[in-house]
N, C-alpha and C positions, 0 to 999 in steps of 0.2 A: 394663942387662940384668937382668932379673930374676933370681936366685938361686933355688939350691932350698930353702932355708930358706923364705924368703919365699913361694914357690911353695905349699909344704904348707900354709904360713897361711893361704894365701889358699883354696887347697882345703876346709881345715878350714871357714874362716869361710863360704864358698859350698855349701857342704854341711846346715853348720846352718842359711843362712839358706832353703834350697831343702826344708828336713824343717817349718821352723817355718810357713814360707806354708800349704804345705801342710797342716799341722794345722792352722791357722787356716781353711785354705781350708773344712775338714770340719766346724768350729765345734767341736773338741775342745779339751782342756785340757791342760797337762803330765801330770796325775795320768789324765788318761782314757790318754794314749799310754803311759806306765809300766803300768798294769794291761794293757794289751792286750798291750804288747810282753815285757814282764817284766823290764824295765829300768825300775832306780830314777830316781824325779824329778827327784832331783838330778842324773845323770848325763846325764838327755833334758835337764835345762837348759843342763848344761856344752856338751854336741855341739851343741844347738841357737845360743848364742852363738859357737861357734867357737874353743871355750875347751881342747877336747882331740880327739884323734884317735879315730875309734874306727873296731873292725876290721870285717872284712866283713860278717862275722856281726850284730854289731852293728845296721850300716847296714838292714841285711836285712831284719831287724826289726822296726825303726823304720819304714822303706819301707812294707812289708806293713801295719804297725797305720795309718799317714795315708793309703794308699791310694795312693802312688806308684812307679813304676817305677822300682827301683834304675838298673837303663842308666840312665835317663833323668837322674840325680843325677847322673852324670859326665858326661853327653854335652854336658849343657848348660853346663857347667864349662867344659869345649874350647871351646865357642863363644861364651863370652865373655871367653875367653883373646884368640881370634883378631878379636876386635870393635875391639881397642883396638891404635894402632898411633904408636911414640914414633919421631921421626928428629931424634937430635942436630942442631946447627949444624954447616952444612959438610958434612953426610954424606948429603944427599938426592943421589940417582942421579943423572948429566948424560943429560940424552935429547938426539937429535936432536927440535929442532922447528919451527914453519915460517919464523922466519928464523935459522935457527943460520948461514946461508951466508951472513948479512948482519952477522954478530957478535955475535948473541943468543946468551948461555948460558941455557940452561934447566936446571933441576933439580928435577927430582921430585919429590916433599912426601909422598907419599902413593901406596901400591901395593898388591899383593893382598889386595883389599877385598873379594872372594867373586864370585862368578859374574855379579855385575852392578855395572856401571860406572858409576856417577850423576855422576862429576865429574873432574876430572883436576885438581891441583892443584901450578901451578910459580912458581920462583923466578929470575924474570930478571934478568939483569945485563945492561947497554949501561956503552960508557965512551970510545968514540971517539967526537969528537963530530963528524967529516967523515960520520959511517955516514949513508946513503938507505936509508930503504925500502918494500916493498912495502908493501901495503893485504893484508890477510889476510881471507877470508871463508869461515866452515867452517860445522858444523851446534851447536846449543847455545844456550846465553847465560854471558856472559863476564863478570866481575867483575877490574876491577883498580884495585890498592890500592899507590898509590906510596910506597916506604919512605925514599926517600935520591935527591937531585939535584931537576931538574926539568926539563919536556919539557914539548912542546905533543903535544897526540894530538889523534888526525882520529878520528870518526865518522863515517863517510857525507858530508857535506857543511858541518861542525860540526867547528870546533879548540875545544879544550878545553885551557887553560894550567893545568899540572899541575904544585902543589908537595908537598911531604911531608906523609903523611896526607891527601891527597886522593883520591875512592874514584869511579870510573865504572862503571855496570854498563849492558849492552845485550844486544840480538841478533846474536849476532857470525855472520850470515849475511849484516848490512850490512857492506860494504866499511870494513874501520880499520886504523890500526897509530898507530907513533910517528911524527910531521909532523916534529918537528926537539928534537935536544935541545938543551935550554940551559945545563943546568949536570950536569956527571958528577964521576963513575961515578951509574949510574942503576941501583937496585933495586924491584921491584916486584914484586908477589907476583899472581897473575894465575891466577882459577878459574874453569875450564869445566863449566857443568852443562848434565847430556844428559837428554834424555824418551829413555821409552822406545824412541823409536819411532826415537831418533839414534843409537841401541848398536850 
């Protein structure tokens, strides 16, 4: 978890580097934004690196002389706060999913990624090796990437003998699942990507 020490750093450094684009973006110099803003060069270099804090007033300033909206130096702070998303080992969520009833664990990998859904990303476990199961056919395309064990998986009319590190992707609108497993506990890391038009 991030800290708030670290947090201010990272602020500071996302600050200078969103005031330096900016100057850049307007073809100025350190010394053109110090004349306009009345903050010395050396301190537009300091804030520009990320090397100190400065105060509103400050920011203000600086904003006004490159032509940016101060909101806009925080706003976009937030949002690539919320861009990046870490899930320890062991701590992704358990979802029900379409065979949990047949002894699939699922867990989540990845959640509130904003207003649109492009993937779903899980971490299956099997480990009985009497388990049957169905053929699953939803909307998307599937990518799975076996971690641990081996299994045969069905595609549509196609077994595919699956050992560790081996990677299948399809349209998982064709009828598939696991055919039989061979060797367990079986892990496998399993990503759903949707168009738009499957949200």
């Amino acid at each position: 978890m991030t800290d708030k020490r670290s947090q201010k750093q990272n602020l500071d450094i996302h600050v200078g580097l969103a005031l330096k684009r900016a100057r850049l973006n307007e073809g100025l110099r350190v010394n053109d934004v110090a004349k306009v803003s009345g903050i010395s060069q050396g301190m537009v270099s300091k804030i520009e690196n990320g090397n100190t804090s400065a105060s509103l007033e400050t920011l203000s300033k600086l904003c006004q002389a490159v032509g940016l909206p101060l909101s806009r130096l925080f706003s976009s702070f937030e949002q690539s706060q919320n861009d990046v998303q870490f899930i320890k080992a062991g701590t992704g969520m358990e979802v029900a999913g379409r065979g949990t009833d047949k002894g699939h664990k699922y867990h989540l990998l990845s959640y509130h990624r904003g207003r649109k859904k492009n993937y779903d990303p899980f971490l299956i476990t099997m480990d009985d090796l009497s388990e049957t199961f169905p053929l699953f056919s939803h909307p998307g395309e599937e990518m799975i990437y076996l971690l641990e064990g081996k299994l045969d998986y069905r595609y549509g009319d196609q077994i595919f003998e699956m050992d560790p590190g081996d990677c299948l992707s399809f349209s998982a609108e064709t009828p598939h699942g696991p055919e039989k497993l061979n060797q367990v506990p079986i892990k496998m890391l399993s990503i759903i990507n949707y168009s738009d038009d499957e949200q």
